[in-house]
C-alpha positions in Angstrom: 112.2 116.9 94.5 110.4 115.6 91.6 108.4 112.3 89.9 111.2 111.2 87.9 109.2 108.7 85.0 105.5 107.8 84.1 102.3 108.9 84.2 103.6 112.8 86.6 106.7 112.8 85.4 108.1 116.2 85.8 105.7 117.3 89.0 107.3 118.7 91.4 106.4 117.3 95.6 106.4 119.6 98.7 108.6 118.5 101.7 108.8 119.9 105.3 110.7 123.8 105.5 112.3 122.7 108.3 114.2 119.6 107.0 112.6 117.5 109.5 111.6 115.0 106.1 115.1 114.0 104.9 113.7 112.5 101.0 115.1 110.5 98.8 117.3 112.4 96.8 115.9 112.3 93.0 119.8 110.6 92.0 119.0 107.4 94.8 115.5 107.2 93.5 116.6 106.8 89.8 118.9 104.4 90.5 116.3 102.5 92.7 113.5 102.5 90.2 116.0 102.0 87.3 116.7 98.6 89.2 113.1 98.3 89.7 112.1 99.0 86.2 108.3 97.5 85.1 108.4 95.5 88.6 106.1 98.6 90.2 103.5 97.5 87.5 99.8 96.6 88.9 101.7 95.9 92.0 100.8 96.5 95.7 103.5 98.5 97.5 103.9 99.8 101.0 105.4 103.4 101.6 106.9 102.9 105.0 108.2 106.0 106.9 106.6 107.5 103.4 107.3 111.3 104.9 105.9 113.3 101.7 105.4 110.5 99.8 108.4 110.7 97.3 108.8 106.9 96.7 105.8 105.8 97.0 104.2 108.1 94.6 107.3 107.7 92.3 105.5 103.9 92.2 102.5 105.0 91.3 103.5 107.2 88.6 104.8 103.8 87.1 102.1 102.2 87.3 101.6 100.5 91.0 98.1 99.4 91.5 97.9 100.9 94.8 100.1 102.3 97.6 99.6 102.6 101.3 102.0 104.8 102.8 102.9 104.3 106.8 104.1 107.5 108.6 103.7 108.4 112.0 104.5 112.0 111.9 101.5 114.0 111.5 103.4 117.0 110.1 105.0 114.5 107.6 101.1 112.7 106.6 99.9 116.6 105.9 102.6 117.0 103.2 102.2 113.7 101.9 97.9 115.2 101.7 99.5 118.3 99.6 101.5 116.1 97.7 98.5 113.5 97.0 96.2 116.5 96.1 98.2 118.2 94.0 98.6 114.8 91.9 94.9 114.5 91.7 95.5 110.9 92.8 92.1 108.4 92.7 91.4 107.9 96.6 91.3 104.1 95.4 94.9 104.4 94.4 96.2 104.9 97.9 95.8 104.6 101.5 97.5 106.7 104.7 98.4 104.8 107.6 99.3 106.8 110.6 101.3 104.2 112.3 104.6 103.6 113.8 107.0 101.2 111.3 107.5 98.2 113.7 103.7 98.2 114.6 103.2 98.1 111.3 104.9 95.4 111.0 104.4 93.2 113.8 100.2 94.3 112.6 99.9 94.0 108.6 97.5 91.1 107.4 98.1 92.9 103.5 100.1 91.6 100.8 102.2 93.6 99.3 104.9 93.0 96.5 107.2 96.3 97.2 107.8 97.7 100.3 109.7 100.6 100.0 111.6 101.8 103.1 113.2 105.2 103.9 114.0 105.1 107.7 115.5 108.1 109.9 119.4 107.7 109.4 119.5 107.1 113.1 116.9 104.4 113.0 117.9 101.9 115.9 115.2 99.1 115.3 116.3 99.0 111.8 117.5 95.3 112.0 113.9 94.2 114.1 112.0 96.2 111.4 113.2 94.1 108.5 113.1 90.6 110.0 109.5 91.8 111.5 108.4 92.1 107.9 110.5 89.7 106.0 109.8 86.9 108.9 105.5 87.4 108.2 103.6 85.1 106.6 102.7 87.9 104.0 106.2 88.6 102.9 106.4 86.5 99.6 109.1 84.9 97.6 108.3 86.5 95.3 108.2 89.8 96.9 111.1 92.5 97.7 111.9 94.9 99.8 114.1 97.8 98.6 115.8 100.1 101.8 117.7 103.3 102.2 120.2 103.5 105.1 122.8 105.0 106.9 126.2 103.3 106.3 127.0 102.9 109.6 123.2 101.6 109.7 124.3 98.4 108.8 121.8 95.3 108.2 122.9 91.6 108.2 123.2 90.6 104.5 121.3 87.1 105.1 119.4 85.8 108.1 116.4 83.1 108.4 114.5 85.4 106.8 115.8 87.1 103.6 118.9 87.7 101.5 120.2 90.7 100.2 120.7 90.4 97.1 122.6 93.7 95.5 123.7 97.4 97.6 125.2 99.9 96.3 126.5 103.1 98.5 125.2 106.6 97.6 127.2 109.5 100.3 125.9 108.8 103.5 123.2 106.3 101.5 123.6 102.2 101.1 120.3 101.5 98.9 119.5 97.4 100.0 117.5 95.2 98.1 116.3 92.0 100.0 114.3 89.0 99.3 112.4 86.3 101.1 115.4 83.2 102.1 114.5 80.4 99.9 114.5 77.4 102.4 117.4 74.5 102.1 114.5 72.1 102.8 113.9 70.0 99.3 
């Protein structure tokens, strides 16, 4: 596992010995961050189940303005340290939030403009997560949310709250990108 483009490109990140962390493989993160391209820039971005930190400081190598990552694993939060350290990362550049994803949610006051999400496989509040951020006041039209899932994981492609706007199926993998619902009302 490696930072794929920008300022680490080519450094390698820790993850867990025991494959309790299942990263992004560096193939799915391409392809996200390909899709991506400049939109990371000087942007705010939440990490959330961040595990070592792959995507999130994959954003910050391309230039995100700051990252908090949300994982409530302590095992997971002292690799994601390593990973940080090792990086040399400015402690102004990021923030650690030991917090479980839906409280996170159902919590956050921040604005972000990426959230970056990387659930367990066998995640079963997948579809309350995403309408718990997507329904807030601080998810923006102009924001977007980018998701790796399980197939058999599967989200509903438009609600009240968002639209998914392109997938794309990688093995086990369907990557998601969603975006606030425009309203009908004129």
């Amino acid at each position: 596992m490696r930072i794929i483009s920008g300022q680490y490109k080519g450094r390698r990140l820790i993850s867990s010995e025991d494959f309790s962390i299942r990263p992004t493989t560096d193939r799915v993160k391409e392809y996200i961050f390909n899709i991506l391209q400049d939109f990371p820039l000087q942007k705010n971005v939440a990490d959330i189940f961040a595990g070592s930190g792959n995507l999130g400081l994959e954003a910050l190598s391309r230039g995100a303005k700051n990252v908090v990552f949300v994982e409530k694993s302590v095992q997971s939060i002292k690799i994601l340290q390593k990973n940080i350290e090792n990086l040399k990362l400015n402690s102004k550049q990021f923030r650690i939030e030991n917090n479980d994803a839906i409280r996170f949610a159902q919590t956050n006051t921040e604005n972000f403009d990426l959230f970056l999400l990387d659930p367990p496989f066998n995640y079963p509040e997948l579809q309350k997560l995403i309408n718990g951020i997507s329904g807030s006041f601080y998810f923006k039209n102009e924001n977007l949310l980018v998701l790796e899932h399980e197939i058999t994981n599967l989200i509903e492609m438009e609600n009240q709250y968002y639209t998914v706007i392109k997938q794309k199926k990688f093995g086990r993998s369907l990557i998601s990108f969603l975006i606030k619902k425009v309203s009908d009302a004129s």
